[in-house]
C-alpha positions as CSV (number, residue, x, y, z in Angstrom):
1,X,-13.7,17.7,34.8
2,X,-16.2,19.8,33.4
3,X,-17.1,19.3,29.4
4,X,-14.8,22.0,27.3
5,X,-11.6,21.9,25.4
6,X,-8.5,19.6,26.7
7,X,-6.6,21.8,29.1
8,X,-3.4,23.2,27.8
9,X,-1.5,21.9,31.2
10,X,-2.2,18.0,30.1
11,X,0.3,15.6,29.9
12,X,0.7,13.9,27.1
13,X,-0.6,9.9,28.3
14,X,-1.8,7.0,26.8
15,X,-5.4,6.9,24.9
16,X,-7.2,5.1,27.5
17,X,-11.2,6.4,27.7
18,X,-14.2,4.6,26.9
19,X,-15.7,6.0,24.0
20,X,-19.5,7.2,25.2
21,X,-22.9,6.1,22.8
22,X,-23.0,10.1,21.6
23,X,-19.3,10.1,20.6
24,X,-20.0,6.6,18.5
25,X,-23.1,7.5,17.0
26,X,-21.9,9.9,14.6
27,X,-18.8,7.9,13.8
28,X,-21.2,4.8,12.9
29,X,-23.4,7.3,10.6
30,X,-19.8,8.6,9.0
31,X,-18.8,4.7,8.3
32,X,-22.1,4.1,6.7
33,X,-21.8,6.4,4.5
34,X,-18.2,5.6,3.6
35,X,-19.9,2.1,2.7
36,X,-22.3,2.2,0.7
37,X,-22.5,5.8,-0.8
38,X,-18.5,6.8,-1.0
39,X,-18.2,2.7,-1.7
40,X,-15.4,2.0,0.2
41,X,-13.3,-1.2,0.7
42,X,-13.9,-2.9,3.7
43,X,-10.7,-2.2,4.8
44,X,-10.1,1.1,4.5
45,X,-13.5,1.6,6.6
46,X,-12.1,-0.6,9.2
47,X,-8.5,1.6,9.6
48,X,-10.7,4.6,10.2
49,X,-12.9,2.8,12.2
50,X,-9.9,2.4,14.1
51,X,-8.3,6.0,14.3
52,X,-11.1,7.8,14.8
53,X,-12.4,5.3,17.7
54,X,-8.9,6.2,19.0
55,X,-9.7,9.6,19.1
56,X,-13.3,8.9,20.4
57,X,-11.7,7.7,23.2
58,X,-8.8,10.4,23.9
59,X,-12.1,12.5,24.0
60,X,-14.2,10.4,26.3
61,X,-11.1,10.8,28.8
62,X,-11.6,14.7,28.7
63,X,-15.6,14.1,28.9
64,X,-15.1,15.7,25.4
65,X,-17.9,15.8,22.2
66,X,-17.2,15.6,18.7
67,X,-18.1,19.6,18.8
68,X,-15.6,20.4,21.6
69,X,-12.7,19.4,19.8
70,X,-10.5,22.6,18.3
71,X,-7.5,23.2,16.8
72,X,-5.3,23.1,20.1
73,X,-7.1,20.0,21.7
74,X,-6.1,18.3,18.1
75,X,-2.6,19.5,18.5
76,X,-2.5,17.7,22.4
77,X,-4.2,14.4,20.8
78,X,-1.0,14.6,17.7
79,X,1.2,15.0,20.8
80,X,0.0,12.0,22.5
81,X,0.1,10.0,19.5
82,X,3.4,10.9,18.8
83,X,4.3,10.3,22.7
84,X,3.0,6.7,22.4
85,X,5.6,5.8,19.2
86,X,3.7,6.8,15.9
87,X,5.4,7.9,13.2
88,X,4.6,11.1,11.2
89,X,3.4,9.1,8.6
90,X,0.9,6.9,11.0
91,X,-0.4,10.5,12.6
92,X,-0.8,11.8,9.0
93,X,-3.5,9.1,8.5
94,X,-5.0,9.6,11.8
95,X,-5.2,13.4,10.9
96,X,-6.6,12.7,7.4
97,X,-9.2,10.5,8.9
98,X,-10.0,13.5,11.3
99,X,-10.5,15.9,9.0
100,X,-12.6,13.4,6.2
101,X,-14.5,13.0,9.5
102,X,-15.3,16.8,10.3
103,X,-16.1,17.6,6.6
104,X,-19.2,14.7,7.0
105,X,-20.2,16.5,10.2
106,X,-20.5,19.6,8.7
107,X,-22.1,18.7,5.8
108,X,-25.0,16.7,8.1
109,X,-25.0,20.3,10.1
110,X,-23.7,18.1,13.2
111,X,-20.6,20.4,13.5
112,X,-19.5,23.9,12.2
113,X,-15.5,23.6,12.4
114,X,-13.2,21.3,10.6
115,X,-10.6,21.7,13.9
116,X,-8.3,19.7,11.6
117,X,-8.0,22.2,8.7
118,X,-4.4,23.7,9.8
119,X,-3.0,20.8,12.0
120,X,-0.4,19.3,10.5
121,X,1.7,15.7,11.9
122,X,5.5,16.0,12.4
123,X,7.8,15.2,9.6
124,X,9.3,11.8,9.4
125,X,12.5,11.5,7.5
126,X,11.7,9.8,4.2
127,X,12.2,5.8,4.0
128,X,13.2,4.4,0.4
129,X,10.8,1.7,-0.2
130,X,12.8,-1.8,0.0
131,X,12.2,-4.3,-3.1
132,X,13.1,-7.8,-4.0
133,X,16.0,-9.1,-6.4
134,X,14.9,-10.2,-9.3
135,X,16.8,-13.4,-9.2
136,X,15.5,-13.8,-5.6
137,X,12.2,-12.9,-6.5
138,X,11.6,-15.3,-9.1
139,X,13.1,-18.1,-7.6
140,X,10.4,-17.9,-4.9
141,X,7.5,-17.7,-7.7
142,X,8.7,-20.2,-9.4
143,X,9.0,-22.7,-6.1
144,X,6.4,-25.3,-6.4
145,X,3.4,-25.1,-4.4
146,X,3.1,-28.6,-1.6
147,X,-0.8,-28.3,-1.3
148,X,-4.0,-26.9,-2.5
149,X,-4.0,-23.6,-1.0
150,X,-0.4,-23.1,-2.1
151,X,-1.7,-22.9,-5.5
152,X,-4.0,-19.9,-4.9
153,X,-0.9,-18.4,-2.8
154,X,1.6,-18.7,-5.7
155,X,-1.3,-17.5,-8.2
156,X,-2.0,-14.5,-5.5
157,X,1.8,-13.7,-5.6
158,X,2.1,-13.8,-9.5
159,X,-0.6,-11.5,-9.8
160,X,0.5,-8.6,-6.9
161,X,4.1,-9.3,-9.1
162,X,2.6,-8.8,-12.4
163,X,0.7,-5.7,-12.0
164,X,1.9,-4.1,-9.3
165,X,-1.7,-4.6,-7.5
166,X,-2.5,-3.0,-3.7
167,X,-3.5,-5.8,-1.3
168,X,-7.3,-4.2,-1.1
169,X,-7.2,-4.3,-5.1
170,X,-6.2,-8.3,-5.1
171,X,-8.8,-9.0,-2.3
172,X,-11.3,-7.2,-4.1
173,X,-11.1,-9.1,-7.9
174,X,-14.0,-10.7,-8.9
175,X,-14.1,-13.9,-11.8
176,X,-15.4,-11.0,-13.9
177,X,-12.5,-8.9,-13.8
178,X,-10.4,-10.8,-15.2
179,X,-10.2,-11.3,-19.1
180,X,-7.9,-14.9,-19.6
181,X,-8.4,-14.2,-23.2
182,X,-6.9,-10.9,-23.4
183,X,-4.6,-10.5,-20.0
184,X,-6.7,-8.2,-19.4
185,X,-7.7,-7.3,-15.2
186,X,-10.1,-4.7,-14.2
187,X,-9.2,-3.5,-10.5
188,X,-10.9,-0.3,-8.6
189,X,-8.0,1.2,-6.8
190,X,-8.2,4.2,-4.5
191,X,-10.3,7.1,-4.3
192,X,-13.3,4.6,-6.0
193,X,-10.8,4.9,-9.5
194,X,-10.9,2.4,-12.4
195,X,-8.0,1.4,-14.3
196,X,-7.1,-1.8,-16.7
197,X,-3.9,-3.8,-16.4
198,X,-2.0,-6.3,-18.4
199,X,-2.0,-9.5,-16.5
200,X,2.1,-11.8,-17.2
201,X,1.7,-14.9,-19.1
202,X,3.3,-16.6,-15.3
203,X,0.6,-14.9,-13.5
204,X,-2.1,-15.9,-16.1
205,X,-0.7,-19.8,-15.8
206,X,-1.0,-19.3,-12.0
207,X,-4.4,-18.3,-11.8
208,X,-5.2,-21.0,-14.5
209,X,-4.1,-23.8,-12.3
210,X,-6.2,-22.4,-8.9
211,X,-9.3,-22.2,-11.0
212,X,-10.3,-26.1,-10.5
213,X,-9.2,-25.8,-6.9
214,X,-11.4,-23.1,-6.2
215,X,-14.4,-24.5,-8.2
216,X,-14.0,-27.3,-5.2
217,X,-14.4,-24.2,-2.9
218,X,-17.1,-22.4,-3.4
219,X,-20.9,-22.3,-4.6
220,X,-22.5,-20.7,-7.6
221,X,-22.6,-17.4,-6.0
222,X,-19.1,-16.5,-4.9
223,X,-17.8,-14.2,-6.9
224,X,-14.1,-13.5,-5.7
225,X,-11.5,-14.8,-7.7
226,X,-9.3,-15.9,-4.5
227,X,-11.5,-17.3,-1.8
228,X,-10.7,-18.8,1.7
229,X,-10.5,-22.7,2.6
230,X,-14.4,-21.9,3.4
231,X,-15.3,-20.7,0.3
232,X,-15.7,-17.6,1.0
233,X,-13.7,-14.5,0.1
234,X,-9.8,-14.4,1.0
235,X,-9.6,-11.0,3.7
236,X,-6.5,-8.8,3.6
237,X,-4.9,-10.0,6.6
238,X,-5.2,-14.1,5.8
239,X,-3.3,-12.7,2.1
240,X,-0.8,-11.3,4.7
241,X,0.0,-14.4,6.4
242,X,-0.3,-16.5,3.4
243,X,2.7,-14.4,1.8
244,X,4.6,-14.2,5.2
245,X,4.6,-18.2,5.5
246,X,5.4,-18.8,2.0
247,X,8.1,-16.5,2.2
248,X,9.6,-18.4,5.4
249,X,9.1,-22.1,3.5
250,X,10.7,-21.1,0.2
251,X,13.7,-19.5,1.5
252,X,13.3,-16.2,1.4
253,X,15.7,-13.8,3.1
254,X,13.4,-11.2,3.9
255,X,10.4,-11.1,5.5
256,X,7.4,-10.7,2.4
257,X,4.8,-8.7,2.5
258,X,1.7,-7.6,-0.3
259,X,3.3,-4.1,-0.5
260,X,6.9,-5.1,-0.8
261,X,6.1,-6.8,-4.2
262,X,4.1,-3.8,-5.6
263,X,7.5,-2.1,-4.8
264,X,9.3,-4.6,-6.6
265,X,7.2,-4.4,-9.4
266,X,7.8,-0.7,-9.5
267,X,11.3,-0.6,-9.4
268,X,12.4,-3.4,-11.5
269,X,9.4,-1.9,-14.6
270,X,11.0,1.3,-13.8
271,X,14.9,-0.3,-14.2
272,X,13.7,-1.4,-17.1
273,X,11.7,0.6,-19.1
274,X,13.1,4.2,-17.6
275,X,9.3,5.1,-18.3
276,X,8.0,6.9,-15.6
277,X,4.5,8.3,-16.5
278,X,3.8,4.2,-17.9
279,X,4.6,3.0,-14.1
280,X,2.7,5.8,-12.5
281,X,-0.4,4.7,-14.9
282,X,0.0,1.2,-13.8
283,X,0.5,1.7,-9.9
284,X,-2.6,3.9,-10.1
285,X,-1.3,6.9,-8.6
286,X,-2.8,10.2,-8.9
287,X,0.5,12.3,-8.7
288,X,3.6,11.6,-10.2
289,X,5.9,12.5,-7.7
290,X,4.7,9.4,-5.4
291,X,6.1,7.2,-8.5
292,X,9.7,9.4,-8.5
293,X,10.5,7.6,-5.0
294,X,10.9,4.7,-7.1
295,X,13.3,6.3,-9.2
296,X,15.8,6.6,-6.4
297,X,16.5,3.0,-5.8
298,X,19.2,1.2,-7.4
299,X,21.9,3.5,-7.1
300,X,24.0,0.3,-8.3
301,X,22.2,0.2,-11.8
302,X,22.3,3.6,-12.1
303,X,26.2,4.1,-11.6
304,X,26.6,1.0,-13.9
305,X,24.7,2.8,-16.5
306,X,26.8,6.0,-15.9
307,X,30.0,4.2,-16.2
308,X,28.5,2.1,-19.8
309,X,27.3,5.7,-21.1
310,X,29.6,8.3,-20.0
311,X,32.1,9.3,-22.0
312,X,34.5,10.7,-19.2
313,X,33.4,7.6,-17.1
314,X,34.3,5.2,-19.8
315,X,37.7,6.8,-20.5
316,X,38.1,5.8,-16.5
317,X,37.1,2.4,-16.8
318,X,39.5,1.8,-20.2
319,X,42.6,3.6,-18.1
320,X,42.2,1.5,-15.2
321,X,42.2,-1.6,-16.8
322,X,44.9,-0.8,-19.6
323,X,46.8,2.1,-20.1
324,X,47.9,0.8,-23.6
325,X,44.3,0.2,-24.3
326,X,42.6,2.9,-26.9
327,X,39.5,4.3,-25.9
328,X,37.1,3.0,-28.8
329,X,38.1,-0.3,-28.4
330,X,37.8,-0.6,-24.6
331,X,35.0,-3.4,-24.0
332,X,32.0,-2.4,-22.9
333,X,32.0,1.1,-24.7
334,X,29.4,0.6,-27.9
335,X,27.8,3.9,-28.9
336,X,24.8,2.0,-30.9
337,X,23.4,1.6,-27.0
């Protein structure tokens, strides 16, 4: 097929080319910069590593450039995506990557059009973010740890529990950012952002006890606070299968994951405290309606706080229990709450 634009009559089918030198070139350049001028966690340069080699090689099937690509050929590569199984959310990313892509292009004057600009991914229908129990949650923090490495797990956990950390932010702490004096932890979250959390007296124990284990680790010139069996530092996904296995040998009924404690932390600060803007502060986001999802959780302590504070809902509670009971004296009903 001659070099163009992606045919309007293609089916959508599977992402299956082998992306050509000219197409990997500039993507190489783009991850560079990402690196060491935008700073960004290894990570994150890795997941658009990913999509956009995915899209390298949806164009390499077409015998499509970086410079072919429009708006409709973007549309067919959402539609295959979305063909193969990806969520809205997943295609979002993809599309985000795109588009952070195209801006570096035209900036280095190695493209003119951002063909991502007014393509948007289908909607996916919003998925509350599942949490722990507390009294589950705790039980598995406080299980005792059967080895060496167990140590640094249960100290990992404690601190994702505590603050509410991403898993790039707990990969990413250095000896330095942490203050054992004060509580005090130092993370750089997303978008290169700064921000200083309070670190739990359990989590602070935690990390006490992995210190000598790690000193047995490492050399003078590791800096991470949680390091591998090597010595070296811990990567995102080895944090992931640490959690997963010690969720399985403590008991847990669900399958754990670094995420589903930052939501846990969330909602059970937010049960708590009923402060919003304080949770949004300390799960570093930048707009505060990605903290109100939270807010929807626990319809169960939010009808028992209705039926403790309501006035109408308390008169319900005192009829059903005892007709012949008066309203003020009904238990549970104490207006200095």
């Amino acid at each position: 097929m001659a070099r163009g634009r992606v045919p309007r009559d293609a089916e959508p089918a599977s992402v299956s080319g082998e992306p050509t030198a000219e197409l990997v070139g500039p993507l190489e350049s783009f991850l560079q910069h990402l690196a060491s001028e935008r700073r960004q966690a290894r990570h994150t340069c890795l997941n658009y590593r990913r999509d956009l080699m995915r899209l390298a090689g949806y164009l390499a099937r077409h015998t499509l450039h970086w410079t072919d690509l429009d708006g409709h050929g973007l549309r067919r590569y959402v539609a295959v995506l979305s063909h193969e199984g990806l969520s809205g959310r997943s295609i979002a990313r993809h599309l985000s990557a795109t588009r952070r892509f195209f801006d570096y292009l035209i900036r280095e004057r190695l493209a003119t059009d951002n063909p991502a600009l007014d393509v948007r991914a289908p909607k996916s229908p919003k998925k509350l973010p599942q949490v722990v129990d507390v009294d589950q949650l705790n039980g598995l923090l406080d299980a005792a740890p059967d080895d060496p490495l167990e140590v640094r797990d249960r100290a990992m956990f404690e601190l994702f529990y505590s603050s509410g950390l991403r898993l790039s932010e707990l990969a990413g702490i250095d000896m330095d950012d942490l203050d054992r004096q004060s509580g005090e932890l130092r993370v750089v979250g997303k978008g290169d952002k700064e921000r200083v959390l309070p670190v739990g007296r359990k989590a602070l124990a935690a990390i006490q006890a992995w210190l000598p284990v790690r000193q047995g680790l490492v050399d003078d010139r590791e800096a991470a606070l949680f390091v591998s069996q090597r010595g070296q530092r811990i990567s995102v996904r080895n944090i992931q299968a640490r959690l997963k296995r010690w969720g399985l040998a403590k008991g847990a009924d669900q399958r754990l994951y670094p995420h589903l404690l930052r939501h846990s932390f969330a909602s059970h600060m937010l049960e708590s405290s009923g402060d919003l803007r304080a949770v949004q502060e300390l799960l570093g986001h930048a707009d505060i309606s990605t903290t109100q999802v939270y807010t929807h959780l626990d319809f169960q302590h939010l009808a028992h706080i209705y039926d403790q504070s309501h006035p109408r809902a308390k008169r319900r509670q005192a009829d059903s229990r005892d007709v012949s009971t008066p309203f003020d004296e009904a238990p549970g009903n104490d207006y200095s709450s």
